[in-house]
N, CA, C and O of each residue as an XYZ file, in Angstrom:
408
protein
N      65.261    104.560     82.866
C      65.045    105.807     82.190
C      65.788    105.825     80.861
O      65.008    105.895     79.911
N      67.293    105.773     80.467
C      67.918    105.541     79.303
C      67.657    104.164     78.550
O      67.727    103.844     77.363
N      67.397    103.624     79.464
C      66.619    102.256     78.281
C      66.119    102.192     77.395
O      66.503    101.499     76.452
N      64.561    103.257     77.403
C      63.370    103.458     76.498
C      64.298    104.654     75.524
O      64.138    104.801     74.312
N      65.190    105.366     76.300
C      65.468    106.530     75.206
C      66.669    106.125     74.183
O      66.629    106.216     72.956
N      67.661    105.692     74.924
C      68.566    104.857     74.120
C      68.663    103.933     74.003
O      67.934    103.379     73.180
N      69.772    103.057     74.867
C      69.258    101.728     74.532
C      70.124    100.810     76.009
O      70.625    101.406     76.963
N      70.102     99.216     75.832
C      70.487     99.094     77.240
C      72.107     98.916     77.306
O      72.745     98.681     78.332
N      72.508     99.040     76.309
C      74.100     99.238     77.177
C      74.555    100.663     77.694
O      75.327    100.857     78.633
N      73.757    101.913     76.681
C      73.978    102.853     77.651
C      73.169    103.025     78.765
O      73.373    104.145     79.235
N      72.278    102.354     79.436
C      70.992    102.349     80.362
C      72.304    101.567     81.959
O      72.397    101.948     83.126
N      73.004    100.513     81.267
C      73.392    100.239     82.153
C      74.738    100.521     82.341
O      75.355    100.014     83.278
N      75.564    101.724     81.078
C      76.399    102.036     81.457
C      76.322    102.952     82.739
O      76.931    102.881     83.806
N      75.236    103.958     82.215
C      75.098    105.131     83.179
C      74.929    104.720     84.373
O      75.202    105.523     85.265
N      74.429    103.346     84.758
C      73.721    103.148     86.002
C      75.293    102.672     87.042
O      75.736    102.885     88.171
N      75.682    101.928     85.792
C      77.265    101.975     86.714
C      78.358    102.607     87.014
O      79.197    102.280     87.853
N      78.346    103.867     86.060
C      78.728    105.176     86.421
C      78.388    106.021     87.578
O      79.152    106.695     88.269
N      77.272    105.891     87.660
C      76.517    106.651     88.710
C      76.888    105.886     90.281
O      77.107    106.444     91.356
N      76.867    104.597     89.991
C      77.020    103.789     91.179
C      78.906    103.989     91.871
O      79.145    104.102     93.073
N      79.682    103.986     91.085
C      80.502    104.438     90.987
C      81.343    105.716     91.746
O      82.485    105.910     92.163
N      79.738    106.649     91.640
C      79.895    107.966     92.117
C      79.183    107.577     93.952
O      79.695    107.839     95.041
N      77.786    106.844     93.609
C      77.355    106.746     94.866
C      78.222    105.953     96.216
O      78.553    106.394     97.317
N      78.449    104.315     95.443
C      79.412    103.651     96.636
C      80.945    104.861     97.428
O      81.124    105.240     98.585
N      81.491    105.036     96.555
C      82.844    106.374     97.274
C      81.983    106.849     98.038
O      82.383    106.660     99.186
N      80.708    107.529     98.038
C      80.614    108.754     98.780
C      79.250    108.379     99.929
O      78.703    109.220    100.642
N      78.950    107.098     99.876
C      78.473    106.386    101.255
C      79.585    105.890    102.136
O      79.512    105.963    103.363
N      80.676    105.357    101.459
C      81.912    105.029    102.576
C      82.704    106.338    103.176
O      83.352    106.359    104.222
N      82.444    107.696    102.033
C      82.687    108.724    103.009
C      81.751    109.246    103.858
O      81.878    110.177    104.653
N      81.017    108.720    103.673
C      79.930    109.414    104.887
C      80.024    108.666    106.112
O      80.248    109.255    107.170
N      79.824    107.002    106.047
C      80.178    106.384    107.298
C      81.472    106.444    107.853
O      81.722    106.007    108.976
N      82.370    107.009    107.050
C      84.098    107.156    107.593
C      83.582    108.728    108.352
O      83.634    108.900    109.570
N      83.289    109.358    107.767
C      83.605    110.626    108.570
C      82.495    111.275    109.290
O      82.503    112.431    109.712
N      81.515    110.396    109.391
C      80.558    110.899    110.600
C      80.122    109.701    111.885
O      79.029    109.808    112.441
N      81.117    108.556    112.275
C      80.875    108.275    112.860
C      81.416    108.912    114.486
O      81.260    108.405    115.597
N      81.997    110.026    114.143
C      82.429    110.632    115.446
C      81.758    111.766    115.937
O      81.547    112.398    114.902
N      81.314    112.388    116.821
C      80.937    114.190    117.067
C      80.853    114.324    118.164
O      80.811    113.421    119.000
N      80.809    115.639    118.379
C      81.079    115.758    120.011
C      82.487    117.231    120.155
O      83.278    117.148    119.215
N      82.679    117.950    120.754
C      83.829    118.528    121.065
C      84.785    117.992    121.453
O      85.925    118.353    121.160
N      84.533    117.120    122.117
C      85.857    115.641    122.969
C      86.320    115.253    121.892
O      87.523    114.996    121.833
N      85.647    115.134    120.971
C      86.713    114.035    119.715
C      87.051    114.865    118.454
O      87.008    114.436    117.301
N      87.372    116.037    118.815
C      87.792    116.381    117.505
C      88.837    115.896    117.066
O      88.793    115.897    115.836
N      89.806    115.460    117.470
C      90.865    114.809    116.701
C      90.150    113.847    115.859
O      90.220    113.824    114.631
N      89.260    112.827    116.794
C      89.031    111.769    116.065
C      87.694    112.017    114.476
O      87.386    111.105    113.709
N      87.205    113.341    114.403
C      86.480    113.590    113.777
C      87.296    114.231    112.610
O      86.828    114.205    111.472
N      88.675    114.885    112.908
C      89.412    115.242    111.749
C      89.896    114.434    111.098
O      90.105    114.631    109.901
N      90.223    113.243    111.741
C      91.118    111.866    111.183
C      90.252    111.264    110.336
O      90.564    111.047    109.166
N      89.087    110.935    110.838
C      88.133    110.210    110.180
C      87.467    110.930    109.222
O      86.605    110.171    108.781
N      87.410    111.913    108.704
C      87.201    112.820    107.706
C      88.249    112.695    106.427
O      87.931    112.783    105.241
N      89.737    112.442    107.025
C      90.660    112.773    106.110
C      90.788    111.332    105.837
O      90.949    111.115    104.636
N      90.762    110.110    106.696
C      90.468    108.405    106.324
C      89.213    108.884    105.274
O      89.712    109.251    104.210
N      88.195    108.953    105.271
C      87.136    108.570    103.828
C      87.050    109.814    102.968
O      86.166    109.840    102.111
N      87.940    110.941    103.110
C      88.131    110.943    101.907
C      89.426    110.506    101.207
O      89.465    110.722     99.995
N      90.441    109.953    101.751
C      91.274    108.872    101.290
C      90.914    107.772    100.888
O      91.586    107.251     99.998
N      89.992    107.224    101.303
C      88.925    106.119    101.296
C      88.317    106.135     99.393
O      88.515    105.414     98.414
N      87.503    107.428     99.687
C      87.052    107.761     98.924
C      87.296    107.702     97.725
O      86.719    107.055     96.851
N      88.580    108.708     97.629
C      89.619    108.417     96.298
C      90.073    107.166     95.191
O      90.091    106.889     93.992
N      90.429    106.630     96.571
C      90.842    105.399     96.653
C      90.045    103.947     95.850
O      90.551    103.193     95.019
N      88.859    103.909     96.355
C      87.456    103.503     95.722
C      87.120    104.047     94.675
O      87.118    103.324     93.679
N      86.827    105.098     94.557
C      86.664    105.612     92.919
C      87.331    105.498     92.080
O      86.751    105.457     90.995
N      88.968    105.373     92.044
C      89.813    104.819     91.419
C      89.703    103.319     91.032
O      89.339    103.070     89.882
N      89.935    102.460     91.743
C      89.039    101.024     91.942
C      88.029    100.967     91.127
O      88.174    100.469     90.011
N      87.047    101.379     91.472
C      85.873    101.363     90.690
C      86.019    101.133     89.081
O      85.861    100.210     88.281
N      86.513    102.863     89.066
C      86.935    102.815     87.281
C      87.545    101.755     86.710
O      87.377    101.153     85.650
N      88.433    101.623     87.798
C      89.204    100.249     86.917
C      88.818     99.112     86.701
O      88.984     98.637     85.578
N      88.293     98.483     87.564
C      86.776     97.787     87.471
C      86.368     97.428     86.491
O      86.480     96.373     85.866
N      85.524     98.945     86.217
C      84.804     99.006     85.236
C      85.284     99.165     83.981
O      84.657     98.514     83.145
N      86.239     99.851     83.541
C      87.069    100.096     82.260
C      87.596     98.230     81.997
O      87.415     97.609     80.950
N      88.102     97.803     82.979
C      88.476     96.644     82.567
C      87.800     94.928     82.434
O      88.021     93.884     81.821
N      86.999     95.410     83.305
C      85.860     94.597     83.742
C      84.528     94.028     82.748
O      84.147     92.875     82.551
N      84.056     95.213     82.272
C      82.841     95.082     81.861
C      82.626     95.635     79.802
O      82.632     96.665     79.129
N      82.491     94.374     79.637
C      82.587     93.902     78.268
C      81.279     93.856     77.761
O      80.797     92.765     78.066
N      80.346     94.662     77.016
C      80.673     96.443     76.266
C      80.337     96.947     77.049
O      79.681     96.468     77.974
N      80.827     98.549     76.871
C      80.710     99.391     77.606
C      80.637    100.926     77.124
O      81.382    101.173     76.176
N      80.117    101.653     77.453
C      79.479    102.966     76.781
C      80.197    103.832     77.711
O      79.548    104.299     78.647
N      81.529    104.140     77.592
C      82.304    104.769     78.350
C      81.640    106.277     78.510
O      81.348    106.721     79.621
N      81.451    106.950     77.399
C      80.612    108.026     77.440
C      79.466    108.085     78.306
O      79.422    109.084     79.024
N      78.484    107.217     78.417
C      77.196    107.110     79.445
C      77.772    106.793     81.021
O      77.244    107.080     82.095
N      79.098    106.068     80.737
C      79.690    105.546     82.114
C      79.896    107.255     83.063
O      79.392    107.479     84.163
N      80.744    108.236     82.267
C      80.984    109.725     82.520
C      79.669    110.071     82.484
O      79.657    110.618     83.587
N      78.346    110.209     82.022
C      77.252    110.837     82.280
C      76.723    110.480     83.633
O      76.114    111.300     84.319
N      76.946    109.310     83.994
C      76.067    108.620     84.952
C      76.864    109.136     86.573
O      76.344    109.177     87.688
N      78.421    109.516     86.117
C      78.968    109.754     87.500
C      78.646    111.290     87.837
O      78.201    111.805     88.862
N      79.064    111.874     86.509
C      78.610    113.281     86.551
C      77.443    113.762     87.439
O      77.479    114.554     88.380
N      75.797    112.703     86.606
C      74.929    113.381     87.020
C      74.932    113.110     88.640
O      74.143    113.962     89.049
N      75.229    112.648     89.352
C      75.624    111.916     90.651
C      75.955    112.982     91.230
O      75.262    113.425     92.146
N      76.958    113.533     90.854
C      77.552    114.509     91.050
C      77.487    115.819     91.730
O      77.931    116.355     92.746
N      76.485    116.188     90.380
C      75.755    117.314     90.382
C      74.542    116.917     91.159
O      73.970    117.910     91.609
N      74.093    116.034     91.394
C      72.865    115.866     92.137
C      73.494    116.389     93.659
O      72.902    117.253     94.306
N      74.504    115.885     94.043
C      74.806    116.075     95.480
C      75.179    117.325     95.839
O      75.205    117.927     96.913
N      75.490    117.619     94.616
C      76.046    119.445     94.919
C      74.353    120.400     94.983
O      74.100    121.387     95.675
N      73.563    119.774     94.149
C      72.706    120.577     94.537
C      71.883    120.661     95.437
O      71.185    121.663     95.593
N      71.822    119.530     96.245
C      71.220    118.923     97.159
C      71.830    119.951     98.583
O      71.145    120.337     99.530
N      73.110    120.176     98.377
C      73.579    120.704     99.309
C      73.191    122.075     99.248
O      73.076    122.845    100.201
N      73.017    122.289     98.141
C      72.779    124.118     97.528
C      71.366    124.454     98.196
O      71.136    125.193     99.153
N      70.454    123.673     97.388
C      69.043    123.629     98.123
C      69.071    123.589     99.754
O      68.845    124.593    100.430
N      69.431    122.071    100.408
C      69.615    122.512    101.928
C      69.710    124.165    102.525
O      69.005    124.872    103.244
N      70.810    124.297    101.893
C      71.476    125.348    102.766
C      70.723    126.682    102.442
O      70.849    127.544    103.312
N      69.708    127.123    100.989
C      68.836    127.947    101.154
C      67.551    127.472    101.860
O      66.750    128.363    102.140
N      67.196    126.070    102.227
C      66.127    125.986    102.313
C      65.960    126.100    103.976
O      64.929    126.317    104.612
N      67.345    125.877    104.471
C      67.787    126.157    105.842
C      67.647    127.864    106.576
O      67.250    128.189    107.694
N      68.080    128.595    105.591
C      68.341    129.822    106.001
C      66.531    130.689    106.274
O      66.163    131.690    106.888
N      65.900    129.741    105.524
C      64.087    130.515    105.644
C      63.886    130.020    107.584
O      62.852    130.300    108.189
């Protein structure tokens, strides 16, 4: 999509920005939903508070990674790409939860 409009280092900054945003928040999902049940709530609080420690943790990583890693780089598109990530998941959740209540 930013390829044709700009050009490809911001095409693939954004894409690794974004990725950035996605890998953290698949390792929090498999950290904190592999438990459920009433029996395991301990183990469902722990493992909640593991990926998003996890989480952090990785996204930090990441950046650094990438800030240090990857020779050029469109730091600006890198922040667009996590952003829109971002906001995608927040709205995703927004939508659910009205589209739940019909």
């Amino acid at each position: 999509m930013l390829w044709g409009v700009i050009d490809f280092k911001a095409a693939y900054s954004a894409l690794l920005g974004g990725l950035a945003a996605v890998i953290p928040n698949a390792y929090f999902t498999y950290k904190a939903f592999r438990y459920f049940g009433a029996r395991s709530v301990n183990a469902v609080i722990q493992s909640f508070w593991a990926g998003e420690a996890g989480k952090m943790v990785l996204t930090a990583v990441l950046f650094a990674v990438l800030f240090i890693g990857v020779k050029p780089l469109n730091i600006g598109m890198v922040f667009v790409g996590y952003i829109l990530v971002q906001i995608t998941s927040a709205s995703v959740l927004l939508l659910t939860k009205s589209f739940l209540k019909r």
